[in-house]
C-alpha positions in Angstrom: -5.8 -40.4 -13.5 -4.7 -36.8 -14.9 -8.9 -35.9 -14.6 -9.7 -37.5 -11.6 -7.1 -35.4 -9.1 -8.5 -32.1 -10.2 -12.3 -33.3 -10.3 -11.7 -34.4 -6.4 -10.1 -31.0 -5.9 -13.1 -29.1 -7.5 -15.5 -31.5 -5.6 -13.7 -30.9 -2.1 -13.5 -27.3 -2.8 -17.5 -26.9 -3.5 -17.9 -29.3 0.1 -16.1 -26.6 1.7 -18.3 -23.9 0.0 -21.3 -25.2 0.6 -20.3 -26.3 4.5 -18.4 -22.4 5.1 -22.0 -21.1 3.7 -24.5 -22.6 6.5 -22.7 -20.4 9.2 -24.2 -18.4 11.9 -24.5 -14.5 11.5 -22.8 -13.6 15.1 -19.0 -14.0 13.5 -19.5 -10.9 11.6 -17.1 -9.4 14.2 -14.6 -11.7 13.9 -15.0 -11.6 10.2 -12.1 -9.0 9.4 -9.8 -10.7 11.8 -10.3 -13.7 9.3 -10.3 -11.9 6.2 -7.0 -10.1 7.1 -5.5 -13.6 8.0 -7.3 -15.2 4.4 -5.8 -12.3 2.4 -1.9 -13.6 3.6 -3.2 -16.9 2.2 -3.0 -17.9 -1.4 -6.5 -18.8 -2.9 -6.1 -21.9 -4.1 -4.0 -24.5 -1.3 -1.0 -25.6 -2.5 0.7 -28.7 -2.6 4.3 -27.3 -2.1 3.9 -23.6 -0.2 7.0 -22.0 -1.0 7.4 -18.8 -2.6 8.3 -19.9 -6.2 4.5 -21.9 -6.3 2.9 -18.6 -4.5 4.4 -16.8 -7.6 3.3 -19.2 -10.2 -0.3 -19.4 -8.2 -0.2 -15.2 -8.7 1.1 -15.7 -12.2 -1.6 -17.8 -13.1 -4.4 -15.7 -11.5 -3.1 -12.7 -13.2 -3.4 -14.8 -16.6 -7.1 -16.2 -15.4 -7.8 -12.4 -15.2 -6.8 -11.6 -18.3 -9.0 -14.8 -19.9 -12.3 -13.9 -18.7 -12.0 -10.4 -17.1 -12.5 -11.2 -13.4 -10.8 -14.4 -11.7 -13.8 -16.3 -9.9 -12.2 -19.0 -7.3 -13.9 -21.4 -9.7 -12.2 -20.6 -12.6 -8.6 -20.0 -10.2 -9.1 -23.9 -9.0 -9.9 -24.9 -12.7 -7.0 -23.0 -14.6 -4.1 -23.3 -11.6 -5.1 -26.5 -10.0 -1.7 -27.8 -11.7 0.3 -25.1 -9.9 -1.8 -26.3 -6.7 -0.6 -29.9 -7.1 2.9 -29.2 -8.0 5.6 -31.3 -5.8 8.5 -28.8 -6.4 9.8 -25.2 -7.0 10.8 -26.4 -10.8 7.2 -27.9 -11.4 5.9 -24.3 -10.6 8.3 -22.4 -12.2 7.4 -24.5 -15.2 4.1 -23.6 -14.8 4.6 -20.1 -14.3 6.8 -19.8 -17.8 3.8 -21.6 -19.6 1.1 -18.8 -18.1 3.7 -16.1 -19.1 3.6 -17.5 -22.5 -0.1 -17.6 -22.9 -0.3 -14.3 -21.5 2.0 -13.0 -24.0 -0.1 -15.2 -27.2 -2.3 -12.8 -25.8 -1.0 -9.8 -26.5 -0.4 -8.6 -23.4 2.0 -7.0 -20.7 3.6 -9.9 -18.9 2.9 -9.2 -15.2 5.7 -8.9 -12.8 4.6 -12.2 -10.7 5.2 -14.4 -14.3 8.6 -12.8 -14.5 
């Protein structure tokens, strides 16, 4: 059960890639109207949008950074799909202390979005 919710969340996200991937070249223009409106989004769609999971979601992406040097949205759906899937502001919050504490195993500066 605890594999098979993230596998169809990795499996719906690469749908969506591939689908978003066959379109037509004559959006260009409309392109930055959509990146503008994508950038107010978080990158990974969460379960319960409220600003306590957008933190987490940012704390977690900050710590998926760290890990690897860049944050791919592959490696942001497999590291925070938890946050993603989280029913309530505690859930996240949870989540967000455990990122801070890897982040700090680490070594490093804890960002201000794990705080």
């Amino acid at each position: 059960m605890r594999i098979r919710a993230p596998l169809i969340a990795t499996l719906s996200f690469l749908t969506l890639l591939a689908t978003t991937a066959c379109g037509s070249e004559d959006k260009s223009k409309t392109d930055k109207a959509d990146k503008a409106k994508d950038e107010a989004k978080p990158s990974l769609n969460l379960q319960n949008d409220t600003p306590a999971c957008r933190k987490a979601l940012e704390c977690c992406e900050k710590m998926v950074e760290i890990d690897k040097g860049k944050a791919t949205p592959e490696d942001i759906n497999l590291s925070c799909s938890g946050v993603g899937m989280a029913g309530d502001d505690k859930t996240c919050d949870d989540f967000k202390k455990g990122y801070a504490m890897s982040i700090e195993g680490k070594g490093q500066p804890v960002p201000d979005s794990c705080k």
